[in-house]
Structures are given as structure tokens and as C-alpha cells.
C-alpha positions in Angstrom: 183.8 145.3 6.3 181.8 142.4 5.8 181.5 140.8 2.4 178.0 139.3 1.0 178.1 136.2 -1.5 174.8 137.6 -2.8 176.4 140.4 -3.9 179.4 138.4 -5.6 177.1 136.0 -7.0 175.6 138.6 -9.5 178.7 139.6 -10.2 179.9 136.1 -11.5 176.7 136.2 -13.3 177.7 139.6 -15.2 181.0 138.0 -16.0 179.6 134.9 -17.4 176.9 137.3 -19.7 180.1 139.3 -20.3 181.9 136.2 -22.0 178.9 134.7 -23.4 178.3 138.4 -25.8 182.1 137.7 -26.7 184.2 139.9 -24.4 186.2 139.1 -21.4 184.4 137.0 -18.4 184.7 140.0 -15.9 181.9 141.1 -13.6 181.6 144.0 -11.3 178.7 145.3 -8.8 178.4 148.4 -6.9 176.4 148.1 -4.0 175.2 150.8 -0.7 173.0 150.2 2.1 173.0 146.3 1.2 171.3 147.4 -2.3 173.4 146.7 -5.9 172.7 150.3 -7.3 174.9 149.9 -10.6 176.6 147.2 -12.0 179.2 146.6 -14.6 180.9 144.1 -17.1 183.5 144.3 -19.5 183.3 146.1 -22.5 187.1 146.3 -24.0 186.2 144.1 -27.3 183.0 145.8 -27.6 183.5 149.5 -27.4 187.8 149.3 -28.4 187.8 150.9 -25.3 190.8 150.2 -23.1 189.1 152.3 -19.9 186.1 150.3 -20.3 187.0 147.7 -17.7 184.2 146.1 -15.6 184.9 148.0 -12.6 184.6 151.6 -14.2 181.6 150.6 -16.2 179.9 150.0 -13.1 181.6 153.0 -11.1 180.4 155.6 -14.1 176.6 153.7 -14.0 176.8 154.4 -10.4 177.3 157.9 -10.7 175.4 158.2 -13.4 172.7 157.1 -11.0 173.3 158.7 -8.3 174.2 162.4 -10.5 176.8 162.4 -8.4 181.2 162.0 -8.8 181.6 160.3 -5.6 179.9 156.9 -4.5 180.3 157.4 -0.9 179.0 154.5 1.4 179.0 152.3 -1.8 181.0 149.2 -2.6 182.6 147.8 -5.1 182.2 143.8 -5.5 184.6 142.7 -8.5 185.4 139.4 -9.7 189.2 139.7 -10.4 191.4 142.1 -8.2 191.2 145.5 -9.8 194.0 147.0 -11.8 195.7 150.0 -10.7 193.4 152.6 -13.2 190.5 150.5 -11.6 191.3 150.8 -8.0 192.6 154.4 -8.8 188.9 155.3 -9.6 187.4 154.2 -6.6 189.4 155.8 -4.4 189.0 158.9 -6.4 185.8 158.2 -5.9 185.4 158.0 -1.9 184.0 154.5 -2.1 183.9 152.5 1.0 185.6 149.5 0.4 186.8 146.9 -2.7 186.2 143.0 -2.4 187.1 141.1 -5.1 187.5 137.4 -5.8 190.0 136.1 -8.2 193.8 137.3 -8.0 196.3 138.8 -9.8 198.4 136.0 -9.2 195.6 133.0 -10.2 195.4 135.4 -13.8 199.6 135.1 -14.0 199.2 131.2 -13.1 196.6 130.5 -15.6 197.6 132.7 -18.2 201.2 133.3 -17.6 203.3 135.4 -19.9 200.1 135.6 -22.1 197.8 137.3 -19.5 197.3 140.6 -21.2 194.7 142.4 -19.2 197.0 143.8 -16.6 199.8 145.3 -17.7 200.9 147.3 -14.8 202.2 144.7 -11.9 200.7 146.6 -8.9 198.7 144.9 -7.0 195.2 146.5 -5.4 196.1 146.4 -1.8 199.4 148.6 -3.1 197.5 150.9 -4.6 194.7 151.0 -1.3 197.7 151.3 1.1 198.9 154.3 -0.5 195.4 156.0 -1.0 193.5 158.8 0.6 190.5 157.9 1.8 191.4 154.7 3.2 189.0 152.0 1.6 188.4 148.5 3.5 189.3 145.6 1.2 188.3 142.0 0.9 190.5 140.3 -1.2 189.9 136.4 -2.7 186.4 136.4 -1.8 184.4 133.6 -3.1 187.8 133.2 -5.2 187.3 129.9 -6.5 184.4 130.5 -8.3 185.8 133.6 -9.7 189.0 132.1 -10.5 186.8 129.4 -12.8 185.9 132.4 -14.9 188.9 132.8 -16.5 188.2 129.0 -18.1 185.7 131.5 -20.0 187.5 134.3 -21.5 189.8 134.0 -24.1 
């Protein structure tokens, strides 16, 4: 699987919206047949939602969309590496592939002990390895720019 900076691009600009209305600085795009069909940032603060991560606001638009539970042929463009509940959800929904920018390991270097938005140490690639279907994966696309995000959430 190829990944597209166009597609990352507006995801970095979701996550900069996202921090700029007061939540976290976390941007997500679902895209198929080189089309963003739904997109997604985070809405934790906003709806005291603890689900309501990027990633599955974008994956629910998506089906919402498409009237349909599974987002086959569609992928998911993310600017941090999804959590496990995250990751979880698209493979329960038969997406094609993940690519995400910053890491689970930039988050612990630049928030250490503090960094509060995963809580479960598993890291995507775990969580893919161990899936059926099988979904490609990208990971630490465009991952400087992403990781600057996190200069933006607080």
C-alpha cells in the first residue's frame, strides 16, 4: 500500500481545527478509490466521550455514509498511531489498510508519564499482526509534521 501526503495533509489540518475548538490536536481521514469519503477529529473534551477518538469519528461518518458497517477498500489516514479500541474498529471493520504519522513512542517522549491519551501500551502493528483481515499498514508517515502536533494539544 502506498500512502498519499494529500491525504495526510488534511488530516493535519483536522487536528490543528481539532485543537484550535479546544480539544486534542488529533486528525483522521478515511479515504477509497483515492477519494476522502469521511473524516474525523477528536471529540473527547467536547462530547465527555472517551470512544470519541479521531479515528472512530471518522470510521462511524464513513459508515454513516456509505449505510454500511464495513468500509471495505477504504483507508484510514491518522495523525498519531491508533490505540488498540481504534485499530480494533477498523479491523472490525474490513478496512484496507492504516497509515498514520506520529508514534506511540514520540507521544511517551514528549509527554512522558503525563501522556494520558493511551492508556493501553499496545502498539497498532500488535494489534494488526494479530487481526483477521490482514490490513496493510504505514506507520510514521509524514511523522514529523504530525509529531509537531502534539506542541498543540494540551
Amino acid at each position: 500500500m502506498k500512502a498519499n501526503p494529500i491525504f495526510m495533509r488534511k488530516a493535519i489540518v483536522l487536528a490543528k481545527q481539532s485543537a484550535t475548538s479546544g480539544d486534542y490536536a488529533l486528525g483522521a481521514v478515511i479515504v477509497r478509490d483515492d477519494q476522502i469519503i469521511a473524516t474525523g477529529v477528536s471529540k473527547l473534551k467536547h462530547e465527555h466521550d472517551p470512544t470519541a477518538h479521531a479515528e472512530i469519528v471518522a470510521l462511524r461518518n464513513a459508515c454513516t455514509k456509505l449505510n454500511s458497517s464495513y468500509l471495505e477498500n477504504c483507508t484510514l489516514y491518522t495523525t498519531h498511531e491508533p490505540c488498540p479500541m481504534c485499530a480494533s474498529a477498523a479491523i472490525w471493520a474490513k478496512m484496507k489498510g492504516i497509515v498514520f504519522g506520529a508514534t506511540l513512542a514520540d507521544a511517551k517522549k514528549k509527554h512522558g508519564m503525563k501522556f494520558s491519551w493511551r492508556q493501553i501500551d499496545i502498539s497498532c502493528r500488535d494489534i494488526l499482526t494479530k487481526s483477521s483481515p490482514k490490513l496493510a499498514l504505514v506507520e510514521g508517515f509524514m511523522r514529523a509534521e504530525c509529531v509537531q502536533l502534539f506542541e498543540l494539544s494540551q
